[in-house]
C-alpha positions as CSV (number, residue, x, y, z in Angstrom):
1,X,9.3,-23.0,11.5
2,X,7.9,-21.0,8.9
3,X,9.4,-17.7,8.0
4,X,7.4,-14.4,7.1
5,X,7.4,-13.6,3.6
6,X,9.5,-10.6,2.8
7,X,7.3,-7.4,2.7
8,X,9.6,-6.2,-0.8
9,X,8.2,-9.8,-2.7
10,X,4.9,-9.5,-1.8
11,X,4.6,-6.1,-3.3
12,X,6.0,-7.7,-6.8
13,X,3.5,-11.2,-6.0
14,X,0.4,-8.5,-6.5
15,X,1.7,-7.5,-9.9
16,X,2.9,-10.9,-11.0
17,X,-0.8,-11.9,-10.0
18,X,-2.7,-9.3,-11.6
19,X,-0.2,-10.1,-15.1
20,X,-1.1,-13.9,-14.7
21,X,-4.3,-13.9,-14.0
22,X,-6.2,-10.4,-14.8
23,X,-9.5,-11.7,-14.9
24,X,-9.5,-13.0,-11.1
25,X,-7.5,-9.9,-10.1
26,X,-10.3,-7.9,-11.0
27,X,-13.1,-10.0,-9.8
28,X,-11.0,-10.0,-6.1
29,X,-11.3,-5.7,-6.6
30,X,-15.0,-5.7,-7.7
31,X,-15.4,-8.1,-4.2
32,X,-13.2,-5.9,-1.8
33,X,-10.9,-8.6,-1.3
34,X,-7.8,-7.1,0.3
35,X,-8.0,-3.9,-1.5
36,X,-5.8,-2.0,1.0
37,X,-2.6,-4.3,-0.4
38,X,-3.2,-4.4,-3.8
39,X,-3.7,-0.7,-3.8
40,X,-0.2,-0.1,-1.4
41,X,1.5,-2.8,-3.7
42,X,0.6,-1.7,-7.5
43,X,1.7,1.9,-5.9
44,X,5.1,0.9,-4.6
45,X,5.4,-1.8,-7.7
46,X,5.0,1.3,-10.0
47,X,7.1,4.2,-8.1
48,X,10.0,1.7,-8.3
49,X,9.4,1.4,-12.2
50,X,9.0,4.9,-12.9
51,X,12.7,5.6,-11.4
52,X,14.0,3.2,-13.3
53,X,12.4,4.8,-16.3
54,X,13.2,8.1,-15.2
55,X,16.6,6.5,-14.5
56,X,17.2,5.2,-18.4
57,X,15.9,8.4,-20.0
58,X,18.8,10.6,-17.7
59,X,21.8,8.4,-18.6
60,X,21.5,9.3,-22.0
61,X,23.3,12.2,-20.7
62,X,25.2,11.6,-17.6
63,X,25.1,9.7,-14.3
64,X,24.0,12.7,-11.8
65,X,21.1,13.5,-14.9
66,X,20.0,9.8,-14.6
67,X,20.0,10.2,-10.6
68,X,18.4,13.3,-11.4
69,X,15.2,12.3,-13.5
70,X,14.9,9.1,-11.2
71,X,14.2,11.2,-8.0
72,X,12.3,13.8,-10.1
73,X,10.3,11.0,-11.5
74,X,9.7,10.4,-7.6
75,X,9.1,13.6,-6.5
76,X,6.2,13.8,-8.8
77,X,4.3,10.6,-7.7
């Protein structure tokens, strides 16, 4: 029996694939080829960066600032 992929690796799959291979990432774009997840992917692949970002920058001053910048970080996406 094979088992669905979990929806949370697949979003990190699209960005491993467009780091290993850029080239045929962007030819797939330029032909339309699934478009709708690569575009749903990259977005949730970066929110989830950004609060970490926004995450690090806060603790430099306290745990609720680091909670803080992470969801404002968020918030402005």
């Amino acid at each position: 029996m094979l088992k669905k992929p979990n929806r949370g690796i697949q979003q990190f799959g699209v960005l491993v694939n467009l780091l290993r291979d850029r080239q045929s990432f962007l030819e797939e774009i330029r032909q339309g080829i699934r478009l709708q997840n690569k575009i749903s992917s990259l977005f949730v692949t970066s929110s989830i960066f950004f609060a970490i970002y926004g995450a690090i920058i806060g603790a430099s001053n306290s745990w609720a600032q680091a909670l803080s910048s992470a969801i404002a970080i968020l918030n402005e996406l």
